[in-house]
N, C-alpha and C positions, 0 to 999 in steps of 0.2 A: 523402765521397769526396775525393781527388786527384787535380787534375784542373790537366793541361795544355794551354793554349787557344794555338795560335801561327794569328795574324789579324793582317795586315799594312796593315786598315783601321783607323786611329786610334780612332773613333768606334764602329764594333762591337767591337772590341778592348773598349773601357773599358766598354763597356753590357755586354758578355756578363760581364767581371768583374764588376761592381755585381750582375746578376741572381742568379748562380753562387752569390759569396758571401753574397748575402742568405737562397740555398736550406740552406746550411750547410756548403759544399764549398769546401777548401781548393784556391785556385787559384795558379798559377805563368803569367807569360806571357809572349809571346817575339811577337817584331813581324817577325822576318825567318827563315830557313832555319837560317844560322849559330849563332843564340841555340839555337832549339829543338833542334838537333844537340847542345849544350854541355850545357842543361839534361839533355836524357833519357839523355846518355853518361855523367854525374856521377856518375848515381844512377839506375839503369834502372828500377829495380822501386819506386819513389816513386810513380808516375802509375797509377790506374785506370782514367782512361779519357784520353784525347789527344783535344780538338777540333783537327782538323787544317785549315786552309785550305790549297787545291790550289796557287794560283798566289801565289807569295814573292816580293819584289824579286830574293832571290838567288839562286831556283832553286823544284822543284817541293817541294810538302809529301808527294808520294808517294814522295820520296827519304828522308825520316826514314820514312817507315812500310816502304818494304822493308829500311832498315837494323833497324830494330824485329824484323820479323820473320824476317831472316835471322839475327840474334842468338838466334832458338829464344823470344823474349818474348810474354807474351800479354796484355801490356795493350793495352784496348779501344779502338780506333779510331773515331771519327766523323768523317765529312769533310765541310768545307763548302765546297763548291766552287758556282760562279757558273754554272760549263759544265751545259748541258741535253741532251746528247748521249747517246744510248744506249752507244754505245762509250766515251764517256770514262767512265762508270758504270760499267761492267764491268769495265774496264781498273784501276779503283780496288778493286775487290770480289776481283778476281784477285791484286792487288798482299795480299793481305792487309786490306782494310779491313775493320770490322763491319760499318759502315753508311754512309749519306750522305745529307744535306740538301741541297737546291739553294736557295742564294739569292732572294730573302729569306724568312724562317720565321720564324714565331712560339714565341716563348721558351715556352709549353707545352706544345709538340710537341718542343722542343729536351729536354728536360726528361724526357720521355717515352721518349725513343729514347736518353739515357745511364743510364736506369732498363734500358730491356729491354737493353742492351748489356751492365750488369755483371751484371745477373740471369745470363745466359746464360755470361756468362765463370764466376760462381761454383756453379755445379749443377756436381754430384758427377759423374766418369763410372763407368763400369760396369768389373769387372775389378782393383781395386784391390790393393796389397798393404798386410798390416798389420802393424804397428810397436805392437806394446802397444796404448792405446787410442785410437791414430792409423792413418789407413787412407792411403795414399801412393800418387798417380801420380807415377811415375818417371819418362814420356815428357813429363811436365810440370814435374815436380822440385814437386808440389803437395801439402798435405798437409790431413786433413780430421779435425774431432773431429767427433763428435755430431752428423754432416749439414752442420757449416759448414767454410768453408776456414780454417784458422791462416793468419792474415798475417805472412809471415814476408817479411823481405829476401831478395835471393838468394843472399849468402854463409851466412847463417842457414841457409835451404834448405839449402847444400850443407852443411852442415857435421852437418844431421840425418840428410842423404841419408849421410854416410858412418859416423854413429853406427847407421843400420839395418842398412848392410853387413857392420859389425864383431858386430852381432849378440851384443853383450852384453860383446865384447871389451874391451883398453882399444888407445882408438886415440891414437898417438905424438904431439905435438905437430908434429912433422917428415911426418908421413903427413896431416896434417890442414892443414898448409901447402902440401904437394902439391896437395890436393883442391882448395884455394882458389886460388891463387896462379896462375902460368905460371914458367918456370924462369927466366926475365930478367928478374922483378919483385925489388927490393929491399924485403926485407918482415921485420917483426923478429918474435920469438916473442910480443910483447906486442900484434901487432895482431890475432891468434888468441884472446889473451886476454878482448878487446874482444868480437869476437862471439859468443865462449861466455859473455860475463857478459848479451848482450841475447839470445840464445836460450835463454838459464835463465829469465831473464825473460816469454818469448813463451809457456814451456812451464810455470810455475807454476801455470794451472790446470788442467793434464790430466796431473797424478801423474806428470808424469815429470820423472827428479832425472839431473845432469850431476856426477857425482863428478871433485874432482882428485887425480890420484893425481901426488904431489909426485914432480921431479924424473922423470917418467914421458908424462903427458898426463891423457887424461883419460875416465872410462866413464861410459856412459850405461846408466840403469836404469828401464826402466817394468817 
């Protein structure tokens, strides 16, 4: 997994890194509010699960997890917070957390509860729609082969999400910058290009093929 720890205790900081990656999970980390703002804004859909610490030199860590989830994102939340309080608990669980650990814990148990967090984040829901041999929650932008979820980025995401809409059609290069983009972004046709060459890639083993149709855009075919 991906996995971003921001811990503005030196010493737990560097021990949770050491453990993490010795479990086999790529970690990123961030010592203050600022950092972890930078890192999870860069690239949202990078992180599986976020260990979060509550209290930051520059501010609370429940500030990145409601920007998180007022962004519509569903990566997985743990928080390690020092507070024993039943209201600051809840006030973390309401804010959108998955879970939380109180100061201090045992890397087992640590271990244990980003195991049940991403379990939970990846089980299928009920109600799907389908896309050839892809099943698609939309209220999630999530897409699923054979029981598992496609790891897909989230312009990837959208860019499948607008090949289901088209619906066999061919969608325009300029309608597919729409989908991506906002209207005051400066963006060339070749940054389109990009994420149709790594969503051909995500989609090579589920039979589904991204035709260019030159000078046109581009159709998708399952």
């Amino acid at each position: 997994m991906n996995l971003l720890i921001v811990e503005d205790t030196p010493s737990l900081l560097m021990s949770l890194d050491r453990h993490l990656r010795s479990q086999g999970h790529t970690v990123d980390l961030a010592a203050d509010l600022g950092t972890a703002l930078s890192l999870w804004r860069s690239e949202p859909d990078r992180f599986d699960v976020i260990l979060l610490d509550e209290n930051l030199p520059d501010g609370l860590g429940s500030t990145l997890l409601a920007e998180v989830r007022a962004a519509g994102n569903d990566t997985g939340v743990l928080v390690l917070t020092a507070r024993s309080q039943v209201h600051d608990k809840v006030h973390l669980l309401d804010v959108g957390a998955d879970d939380y650990m109180t100061k201090p814990f045992e890397f087992p148990e640590l271990d244990a509860r980003i195991r049940s967090i991403h379990r939970r984040r990846q089980q299928k829901p009920s109600g799907l729609e389908t896309f050839g041999p892809l099943e698609f929650d939309r209220s999630q932008s999530i897409f699923w082969a054979a029981g598992e979820q496609v790891q897909l980025r989230h312009k990837e995401a959208q860019l499948l999400e607008a090949f289901v809409d088209a619906k066999g059609a061919i969608c325009t290069k300029a309608r597919l910058i729409q989908k991506l983009y906002r209207l005051d972004d400066d963006v060339s046709e070749n940054a389109v290009e990009v994420h149709i060459g790594r969503l051909r890639r995500r989609l090579a083993d589920h039979n589904i093929r991204i035709e260019t149709i030159r000078g046109v855009g581009y159709q998708c075919h399952v």
